[in-house]
C-alpha positions, -999 to 999 in steps of 0.1 A, spaced: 0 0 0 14 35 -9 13 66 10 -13 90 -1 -7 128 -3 -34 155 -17 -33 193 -17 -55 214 -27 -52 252 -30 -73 284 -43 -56 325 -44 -75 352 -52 -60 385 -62 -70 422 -66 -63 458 -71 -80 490 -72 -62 528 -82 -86 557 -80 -68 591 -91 -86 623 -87 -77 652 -101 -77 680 -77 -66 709 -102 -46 703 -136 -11 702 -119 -21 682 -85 -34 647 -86 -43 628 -57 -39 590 -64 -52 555 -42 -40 522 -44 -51 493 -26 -52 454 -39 -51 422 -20 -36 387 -21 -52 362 -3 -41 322 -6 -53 291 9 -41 257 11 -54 227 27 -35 193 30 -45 153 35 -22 126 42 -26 87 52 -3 69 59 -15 29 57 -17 1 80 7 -29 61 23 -60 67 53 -72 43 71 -97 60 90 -82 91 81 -45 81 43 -36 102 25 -6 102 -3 -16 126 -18 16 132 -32 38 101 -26 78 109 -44 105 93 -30 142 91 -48 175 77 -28 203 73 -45 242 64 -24 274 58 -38 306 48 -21 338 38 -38 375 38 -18 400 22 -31 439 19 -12 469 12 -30 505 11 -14 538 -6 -22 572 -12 -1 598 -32 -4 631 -37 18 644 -66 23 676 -83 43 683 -120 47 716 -139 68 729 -165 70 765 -177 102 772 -202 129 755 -198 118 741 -165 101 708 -154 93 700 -118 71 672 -101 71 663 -65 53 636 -47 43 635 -9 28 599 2 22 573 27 16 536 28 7 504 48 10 470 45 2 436 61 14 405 59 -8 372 79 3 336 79 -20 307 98 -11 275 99 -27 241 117 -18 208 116 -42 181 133 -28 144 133 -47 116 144 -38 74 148 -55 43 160 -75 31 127 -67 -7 119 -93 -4 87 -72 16 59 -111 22 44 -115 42 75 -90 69 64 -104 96 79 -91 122 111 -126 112 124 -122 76 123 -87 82 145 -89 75 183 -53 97 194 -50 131 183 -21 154 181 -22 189 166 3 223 163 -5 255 153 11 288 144 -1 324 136 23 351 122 15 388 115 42 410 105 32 451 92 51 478 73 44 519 76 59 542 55 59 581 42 81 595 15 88 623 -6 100 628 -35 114 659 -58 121 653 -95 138 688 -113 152 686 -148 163 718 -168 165 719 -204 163 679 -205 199 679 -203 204 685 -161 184 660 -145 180 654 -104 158 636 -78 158 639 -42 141 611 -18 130 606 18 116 576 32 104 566 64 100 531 73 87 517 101 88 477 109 68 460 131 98 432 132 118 454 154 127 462 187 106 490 205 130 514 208 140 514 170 108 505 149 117 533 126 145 537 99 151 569 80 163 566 39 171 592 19 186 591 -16 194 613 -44 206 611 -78 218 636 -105 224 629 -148 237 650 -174 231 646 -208 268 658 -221 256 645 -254 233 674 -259 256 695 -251 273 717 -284 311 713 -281 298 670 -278 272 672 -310 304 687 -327 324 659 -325 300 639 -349 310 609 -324 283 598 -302 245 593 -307 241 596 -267 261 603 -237 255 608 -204 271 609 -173 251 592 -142 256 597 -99 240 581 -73 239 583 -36 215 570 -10 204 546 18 181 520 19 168 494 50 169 457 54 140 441 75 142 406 64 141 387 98 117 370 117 80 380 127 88 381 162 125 381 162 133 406 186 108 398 209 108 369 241 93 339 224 80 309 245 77 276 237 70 239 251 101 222 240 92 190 256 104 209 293 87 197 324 83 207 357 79 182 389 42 184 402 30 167 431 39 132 427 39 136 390 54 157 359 35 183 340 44 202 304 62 235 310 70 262 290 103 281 286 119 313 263 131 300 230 153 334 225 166 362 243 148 394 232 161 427 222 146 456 219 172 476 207 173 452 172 171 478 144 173 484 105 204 471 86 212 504 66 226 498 29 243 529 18 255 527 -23 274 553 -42 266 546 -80 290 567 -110 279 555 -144 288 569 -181 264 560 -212 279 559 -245 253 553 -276 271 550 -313 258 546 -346 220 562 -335 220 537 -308 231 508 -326 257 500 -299 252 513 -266 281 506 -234 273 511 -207 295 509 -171 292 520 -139 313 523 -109 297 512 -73 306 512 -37 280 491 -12 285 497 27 261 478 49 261 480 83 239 472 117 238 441 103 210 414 110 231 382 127 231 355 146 263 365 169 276 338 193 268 345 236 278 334 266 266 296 272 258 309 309 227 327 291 211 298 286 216 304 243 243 297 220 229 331 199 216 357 199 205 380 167 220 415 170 229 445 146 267 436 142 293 447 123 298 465 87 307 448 55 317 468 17 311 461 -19 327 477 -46 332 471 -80 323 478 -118 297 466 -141 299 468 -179 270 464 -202 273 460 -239 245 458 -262 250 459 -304 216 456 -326 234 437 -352 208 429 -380 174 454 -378 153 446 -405 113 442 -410 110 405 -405 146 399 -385 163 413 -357 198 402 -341 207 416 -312 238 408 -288 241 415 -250 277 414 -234 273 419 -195 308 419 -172 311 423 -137 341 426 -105 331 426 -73 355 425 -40 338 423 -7 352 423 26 340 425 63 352 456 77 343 456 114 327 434 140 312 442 170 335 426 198 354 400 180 373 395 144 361 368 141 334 339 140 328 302 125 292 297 105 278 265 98 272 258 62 233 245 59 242 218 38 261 183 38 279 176 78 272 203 105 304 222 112 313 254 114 329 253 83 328 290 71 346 318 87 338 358 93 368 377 98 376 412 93 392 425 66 383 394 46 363 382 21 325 367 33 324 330 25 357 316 29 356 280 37 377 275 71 388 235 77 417 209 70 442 216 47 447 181 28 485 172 24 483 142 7 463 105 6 477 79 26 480 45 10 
């Protein structure tokens, strides 16, 4: 007799955007849309006898999980132009929800594989989780060109998290970029070289939330602990991490320098660009003090850098009406390397795959994901 699994699963989606159009520069815009899934789970495993291998007790598991997604926006943007002169700016704000439920309900004690159902069962068992996780932001943002040829935006977000701590729930990201389209420019159109260039500049900060639900918080859970009672033992519950409310954004701050050279109207266009990547309050596991009670403990540790130059090619070959041929080149160098911990230089990570060791080192001034074990000298024979 086999094993039998079914799943079954519906997901319904859907939007709305309502812009309204308060005078002929200002226009005030909603968005709100939905994802909703749901999945629901059987399995039986059979009662059997083959030879010396038994299963004299059938079990019968059903299994549910359902997801409720929503986000909610409303913008408020203005544009103009007069001359030479184009301006738009946009003042908004957001929210977003994300809610997992899950149950599992297992049941055993059949002898009758035709009774298959969690009904039919006489021992039950069952687990189940519920996660909600939210996300609040405002931003502005100020787009200004002149002439088409001097181009800048300016941006500010604030994000809030309900994944961390209480004292830091809030990160702060602005950026701000700035083009010029030297290829416009006379003493460039003179040269009869280039179909487009322009010169590209980049700064800004953005935040990293991707942790847990309920990471920084104290988290309890059975973990089989008990507790003497009387003349007998009863289930006890006990923290599964230490909290900290102090747990905050990772910040991500990039510098970005790029050129764009066009030839030939745009038949080949190269393109590189120049970045630098600092990260820092980063989201880690960092190792503790055994006497806590943990082995871990997730902090914001440490800084790590990026840097390096991207190239990007692309030649339209062959353009006709019924064929087109065109070839993309892409080249990248990247050099990364930790460049502070918080109170050590180092630490050993366990790989997630193949043995458990603590096979990958963390060291400042290094490169991340170095593999740290036995040198092999030779093969004895």
């Amino acid at each position: 007799l086999m094993n039998v699994n079914k799943e079954s699963s519906s997901r319904m989606m859907g939007s709305i955007k309502i812009d309204y159009n308060i005078l002929k520069e200002l226009t005030f815009t909603v968005n709100a849309g939905t994802d909703l899934g749901f999945i629901n789970g059987y399995q039986y495993l059979p009662v059997y006898q083959y030879g010396r291998y038994t299963r004299t007790e059938g079990s019968t598991t059903n299994t549910s999980r359902e997801m409720i997604n929503w986000v909610t926006e409303a913008i408020l943007q203005y544009s103009k132009k007069w001359g030479q002169h184009s301006l738009s700016a946009l003042i908004g704000a957001s929210a977003q929800q994300h809610v997992e439920k899950r149950t599992s309900t297992t049941g055993t004690g059949t002898i009758d594989n035709s009774l298959d159902q969690l009904s039919n069962q006489t021992n039950f068992t069952a687990t189940g989780t519920s996660v909600t996780s939210a996300l609040a932001s405002t931003f502005v943002r100020l787009n200004y060109s002149f002439n088409d040829r001097y181009l800048f935006t300016g941006t500010v977000r604030r994000d809030g998290s309900s994944k961390f701590g209480a004292n830091n729930k809030w990160g702060y990201f602005p950026a701000v970029s700035a083009a010029w389209r030297v290829g416009e420019e006379a003493f460039v159109k003179n040269l009869n070289v280039f179909s487009d260039l322009k010169l590209r500049i980049g700064y800004g900060l953005a935040g990293n939330n991707r942790i847990g639900s309920y990471a920084s918080l104290p988290i309890m859970g059975s973990n089989n602990n008990f507790y003497p009672n009387g003349e007998g033992i009863t289930n006890g519950f006990a923290s599964t991490q230490i909290p900290n409310k102090d747990l905050k954004w990772e910040a991500n701050k990039t510098l970005n320098i790029g050129l764009d050279f066009g030839f030939f109207n745009q038949r080949l266009t190269i393109s590189p660009e120049f970045y630098i990547n600092r990260s820092s309050n980063l989201l880690l596991n960092t190792k503790i003090p055994t006497s806590s009670g943990f082995n871990t403990m997730l902090q914001n540790i440490g800084e790590t850098e990026n840097k390096g130059i991207d190239i990007s090619i692309t030649s339209v070959n062959i353009q006709t009406k019924d064929f087109q041929w065109i070839t993309n080149l892409n080249l990248s160098h990247n050099v990364n390397k930790v460049i502070a911990l918080n109170d050590q230089d180092s630490f050993l990570e366990e790989a997630k795959f193949g043995w458990n060791q603590n096979n990958y080192i963390v060291e400042v001034g290094k490169s991340l994901g170095r593999i740290y074990g036995w040198k092999t000298v030779g093969l004895y024979q």
